[in-house]
C-alpha distance (Angstrom), angle and dihedral (degrees) to the residues before:
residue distance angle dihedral
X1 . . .
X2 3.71 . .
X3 4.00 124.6 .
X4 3.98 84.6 -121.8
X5 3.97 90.6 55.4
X6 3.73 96.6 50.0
X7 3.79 95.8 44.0
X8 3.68 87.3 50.0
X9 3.67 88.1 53.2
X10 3.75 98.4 54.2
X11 3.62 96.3 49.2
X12 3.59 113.8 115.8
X13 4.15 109.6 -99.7
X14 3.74 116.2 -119.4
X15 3.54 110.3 -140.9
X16 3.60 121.8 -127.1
X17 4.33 109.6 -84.4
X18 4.14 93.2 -102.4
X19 3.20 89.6 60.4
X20 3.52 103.2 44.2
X21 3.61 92.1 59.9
X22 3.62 90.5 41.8
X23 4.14 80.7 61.3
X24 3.22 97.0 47.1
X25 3.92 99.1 46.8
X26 3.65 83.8 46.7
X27 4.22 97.7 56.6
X28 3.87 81.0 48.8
X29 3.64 88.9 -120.9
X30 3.90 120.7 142.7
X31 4.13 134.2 -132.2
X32 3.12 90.9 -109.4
X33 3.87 92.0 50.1
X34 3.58 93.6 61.3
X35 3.33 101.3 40.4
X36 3.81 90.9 54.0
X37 3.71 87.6 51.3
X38 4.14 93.6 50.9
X39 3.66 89.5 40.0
X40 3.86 95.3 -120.9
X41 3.82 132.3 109.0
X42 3.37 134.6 -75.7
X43 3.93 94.7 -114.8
X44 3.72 85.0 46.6
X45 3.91 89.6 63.9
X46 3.98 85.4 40.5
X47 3.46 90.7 54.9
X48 3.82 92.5 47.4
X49 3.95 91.6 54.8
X50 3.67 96.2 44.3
X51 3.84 97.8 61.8
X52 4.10 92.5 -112.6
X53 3.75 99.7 107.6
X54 3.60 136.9 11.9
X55 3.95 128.1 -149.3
X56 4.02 113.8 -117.2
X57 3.28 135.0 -174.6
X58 3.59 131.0 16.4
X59 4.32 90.3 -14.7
X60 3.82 89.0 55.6
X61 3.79 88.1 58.5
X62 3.86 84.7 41.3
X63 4.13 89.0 52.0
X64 3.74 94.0 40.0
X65 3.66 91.8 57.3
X66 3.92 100.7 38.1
X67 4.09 80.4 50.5
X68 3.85 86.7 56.0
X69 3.94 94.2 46.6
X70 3.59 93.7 49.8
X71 3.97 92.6 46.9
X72 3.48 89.9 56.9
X73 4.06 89.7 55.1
X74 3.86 95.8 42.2
């Protein structure tokens, strides 16, 4: 396999935006919570849960594992 593959492969999943929220809503944490702890606006993490953006890069790997955290709270 290529180094690109299994780099892809390791990187945290990001879970579809439903059930992000769903997440979220279940830690008990707030929009404006997360958003504060990614650095990024509010609408930003709106955006995110409604389907109409998605986070890349190094803040999708932030997001995917803040996601993880607060499932493991909820």
């Amino acid at each position: 396999m290529s180094a690109l593959i299994d780099e892809l492969r390791r990187r945290p999943k990001l879970p579809e935006p439903a059930v992000a929220r769903a997440i979220r809503l279940a830690a008990g944490a707030s929009q404006e919570q997360v958003a504060r702890e990614l650095q990024v606006s509010s609408v930003t993490v709106r955006r995110w849960e409604a389907g109409s953006r998605r986070p890349t890069g190094q803040l999708r790997d932030d997001y995917c594992r803040l996601l993880a955290a607060l499932r493991e709270v909820a």
